[in-house]
N, C-alpha and C positions, 0 to 999 in steps of 0.2 A: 370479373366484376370490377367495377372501376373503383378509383378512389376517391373521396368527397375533400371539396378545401376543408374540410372538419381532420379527417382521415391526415390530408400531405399536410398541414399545420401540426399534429402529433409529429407526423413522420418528422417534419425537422426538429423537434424539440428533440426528438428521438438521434436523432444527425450528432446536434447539437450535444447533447450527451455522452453517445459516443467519441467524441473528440476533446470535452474536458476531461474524459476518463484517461485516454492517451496522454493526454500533456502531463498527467501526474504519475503516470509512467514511464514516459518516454520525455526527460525534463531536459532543458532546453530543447527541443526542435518542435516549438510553435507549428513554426510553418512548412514543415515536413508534415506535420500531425495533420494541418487543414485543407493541403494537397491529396493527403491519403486517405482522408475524409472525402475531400471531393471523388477523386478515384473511386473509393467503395461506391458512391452515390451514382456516378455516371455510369457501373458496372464497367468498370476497365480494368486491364493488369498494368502491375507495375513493377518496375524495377528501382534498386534501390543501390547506389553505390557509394561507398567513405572508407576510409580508412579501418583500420582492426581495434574492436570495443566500443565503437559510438552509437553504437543501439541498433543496428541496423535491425539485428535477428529476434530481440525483444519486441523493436517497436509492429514487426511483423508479426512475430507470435501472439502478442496484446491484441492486436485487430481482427487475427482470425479465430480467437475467442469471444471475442463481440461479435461478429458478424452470425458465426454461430453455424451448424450444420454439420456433415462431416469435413473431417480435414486427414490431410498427408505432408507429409512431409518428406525429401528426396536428397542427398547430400552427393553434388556434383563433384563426380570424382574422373580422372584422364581414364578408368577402364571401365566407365560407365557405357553400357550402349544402351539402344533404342529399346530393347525387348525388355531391358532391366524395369524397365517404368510398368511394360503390359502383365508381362509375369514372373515366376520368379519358380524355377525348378529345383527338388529337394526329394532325398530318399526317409520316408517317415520310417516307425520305429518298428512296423513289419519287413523292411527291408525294400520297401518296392515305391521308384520313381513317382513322383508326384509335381503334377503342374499347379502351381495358387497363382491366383488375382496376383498382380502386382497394385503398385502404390495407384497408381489410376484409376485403375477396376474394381479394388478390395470392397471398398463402400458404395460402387454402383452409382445410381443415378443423385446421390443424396449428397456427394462429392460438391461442396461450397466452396475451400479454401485448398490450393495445392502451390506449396513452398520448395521451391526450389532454390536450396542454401549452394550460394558458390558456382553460379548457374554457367561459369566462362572457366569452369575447369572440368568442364563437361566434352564430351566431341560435338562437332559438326552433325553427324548423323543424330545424337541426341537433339539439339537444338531440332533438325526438322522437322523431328516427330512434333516435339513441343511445338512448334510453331501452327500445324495444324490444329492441337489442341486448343490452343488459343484462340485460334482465327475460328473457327466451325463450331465449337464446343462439343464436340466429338469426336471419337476413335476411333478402326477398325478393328477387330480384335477376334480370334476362333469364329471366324465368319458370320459375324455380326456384327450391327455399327452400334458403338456405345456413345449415349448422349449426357451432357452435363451441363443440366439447363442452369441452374444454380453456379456455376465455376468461376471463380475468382484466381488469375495466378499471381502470386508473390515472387519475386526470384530479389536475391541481391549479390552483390559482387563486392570485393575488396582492391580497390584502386593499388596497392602496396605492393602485393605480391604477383608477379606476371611469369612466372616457373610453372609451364607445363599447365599453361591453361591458354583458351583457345578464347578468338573476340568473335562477338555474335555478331553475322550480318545483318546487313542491312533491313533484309525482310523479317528477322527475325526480332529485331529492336523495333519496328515498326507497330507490331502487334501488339506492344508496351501504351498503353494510352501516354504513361507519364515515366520517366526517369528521374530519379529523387536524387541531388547531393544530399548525404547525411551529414552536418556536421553541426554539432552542438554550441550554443552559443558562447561566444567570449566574454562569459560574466565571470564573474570570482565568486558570487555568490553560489549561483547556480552549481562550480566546479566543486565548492565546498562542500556542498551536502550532496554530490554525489562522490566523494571519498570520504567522508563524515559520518554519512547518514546511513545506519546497518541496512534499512531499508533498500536501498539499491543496491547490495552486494549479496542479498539471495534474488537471482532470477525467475525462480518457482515462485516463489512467493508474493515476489514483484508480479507475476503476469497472473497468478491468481487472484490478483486484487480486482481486475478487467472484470466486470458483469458477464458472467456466459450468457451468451444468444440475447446482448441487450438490441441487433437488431434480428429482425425476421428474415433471415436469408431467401425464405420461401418466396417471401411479397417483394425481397429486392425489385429484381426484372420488371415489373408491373410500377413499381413507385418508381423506378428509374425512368421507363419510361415515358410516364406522366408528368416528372420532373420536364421532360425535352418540351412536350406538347402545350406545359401549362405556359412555359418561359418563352417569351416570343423579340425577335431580334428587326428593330428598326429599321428603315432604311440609310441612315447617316451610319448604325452597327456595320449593319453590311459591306457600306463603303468602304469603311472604314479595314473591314477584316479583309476585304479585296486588294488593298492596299498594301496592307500585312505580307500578305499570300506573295504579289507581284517583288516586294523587299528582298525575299529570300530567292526569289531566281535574278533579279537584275538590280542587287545593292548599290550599281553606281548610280543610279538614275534617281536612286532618291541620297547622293551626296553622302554616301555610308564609310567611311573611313575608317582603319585601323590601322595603327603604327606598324611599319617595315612588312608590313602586308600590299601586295598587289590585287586590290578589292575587285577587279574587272577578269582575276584568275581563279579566285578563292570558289566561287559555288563550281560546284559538276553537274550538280541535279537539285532545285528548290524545295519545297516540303508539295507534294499531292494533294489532291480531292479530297482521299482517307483525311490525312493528316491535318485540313483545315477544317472538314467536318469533326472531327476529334478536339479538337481545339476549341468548336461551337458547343460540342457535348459539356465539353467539363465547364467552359463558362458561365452556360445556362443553372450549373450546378451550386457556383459561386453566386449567381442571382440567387436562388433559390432559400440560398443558407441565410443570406440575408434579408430576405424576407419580401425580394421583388418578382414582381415577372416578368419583367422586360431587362433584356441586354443595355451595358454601357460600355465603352470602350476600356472601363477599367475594367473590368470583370474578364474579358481577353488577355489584357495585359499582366492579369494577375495569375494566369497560367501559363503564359506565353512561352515562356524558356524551354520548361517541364515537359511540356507538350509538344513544341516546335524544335528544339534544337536537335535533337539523336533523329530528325528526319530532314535535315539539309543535309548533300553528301558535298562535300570539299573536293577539290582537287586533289591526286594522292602526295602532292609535295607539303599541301598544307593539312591534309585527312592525318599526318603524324602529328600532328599539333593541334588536333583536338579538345583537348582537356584545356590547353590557353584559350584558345581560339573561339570555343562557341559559346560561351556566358557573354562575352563582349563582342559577339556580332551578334547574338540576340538582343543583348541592351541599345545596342546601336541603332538597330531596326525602330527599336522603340523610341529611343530619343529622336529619331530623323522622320518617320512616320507621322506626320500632323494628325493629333488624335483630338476629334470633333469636339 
């Protein structure tokens, strides 16, 4: 059944709410909250990395209580492997072997939200299971395919600690709509009343504040996809994101420069199809919240980084210098890209 402008006008109010609820839970990060807002809307997973205590694993928990459904949660460990996820073998209290559902399968089709805490201290072989799940929204499993039409994944990482944890490829960050830096703002106030304020120092209590299932997980898919159809992208949009696209494979041509960098060495591989359709997904999302239906070139630029940068692959002299390197070759693109 379709949605009426009566219908997606709720929905963003609905949006809408869901993300003032965030910001008074997860205080300072504005705008982590209205990327992960857009995320939830444009039905993408995302990844979340900062430092140890900046909210990364609340502002997660917070969302996949709004969003509502079942949920799981997985904590990425080095002797984690792939079958841990499907199921999970134990001798109950008669004495005799028993196979249960793992964290994937336990809730079946109704499965909405699946958090993957610590997701780079996981192995390799765990990531490609995950990466299928993500990409298909299904598994295989005791010779049947499990689907998970509702599935949202969360995963986050800890930039700090790199002891026996393992970095996700390329294909597997890909399947990320968005990658979030977490970091809280540098206000004094804001720092105050989170070591001040008793309310941020019980966690339970802080994410039971969140509305359960204040959105519909059900009608996600359906309002998401309505969202793409209703928002329509101009022709000067298009050129404009063509443009974009062309940046990240041949940054010298549009006069892209970064200090003690060799710009004509730095790309291996530009961002994809996937990755500029991804890029139109969540902007059309950004229109939407705001109340238009046609694309502008800020509305691109306002996901751009999030979106685009964990999908340029560097050279491997400069892929070690990542973390410097790709907030300022994506701002760069932006400054030197003539935006209509």
């Amino acid at each position: 059944m379709q949605s009426s402008d009566g219908d997606m006008n709720a929905w963003r109010d609905r949006a809408l709410h869901f993300e003032n609820q965030l910001n008074g839970i997860a205080l300072g990060l504005a705008r982590a909250v209205r990327l992960l807002t857009v995320a939830v809307m444009a039905r993408g997973h995302v990844l979340l990395e900062g430092n140890v205590g900046v909210g990364k694993t609340t502002l997660l928990r917070a969302a996949a209580r709004g969003i509502g459904g079942a949920y799981q949660r997985i904590e990425g460990t080095i002797d984690l492997m792939p079958h841990d996820l499907i199921y999970h073998t134990h001798v109950d209290r008669d004495g005799r072997p028993r196979v249960d559902p793992g964290p994937l399968l336990v809730q079946g089709s109704e499965l909405s939200v699946f958090f993957f805490n610590e997701i780079n201290r996981a192995r390799p072989q765990v990531h490609s299971l995950l990466l299928r799940v993500m990409a298909e929204r299904s598994v295989t499993a005791f010779n049947a395919e499990h689907r998970f039409d509702y599935l949202q994944v969360f995963a986050d990482r800890n930039r700090v600690e790199k002891e026996e944890t393992f970095e996700l490829p390329g294909a597997a960050r890909d399947r990320f709509l968005m990658e979030l830096l977490i970091e809280p703002d540098d206000d004094d106030e804001i720092h105050r009343q989170l070591m001040f304020d008793a309310r941020f120092h019980d966690t339970e209590t802080l994410i039971a504040a969140m509305p359960e299932a204040l959105l519909d997980h059900r009608a996600l898919p359906q309002v998401a996809q309505r969202i793409q159809t209703q928002v329509q992208a101009g022709d000067t949009v298009q050129r404009f994101a063509g443009h974009l696209r062309r940046a990240t494979h041949r940054p010298g041509e549009y006069g892209i420069r970064l200090p003690d960098i060799d710009v004509d060495e730095l790309v291996l591989a530009g961002v994809g199809p996937r990755g500029m359709s991804m890029l139109i997904r969540a902007a059309k999302v950004c229109a939407w919240l705001d109340g238009r239906d046609s694309l502008t070139p800020e509305d691109l630029c306002q996901v751009f980084h999030e979106v685009i940068a964990h999908r340029v692959f560097f050279t491997p002299i400069y892929e070690l210098q990542r973390a410097h390197i790709a907030s300022a070759f994506s701002a760069e693109i932006l400054r030197k890209v003539p935006s209509p």
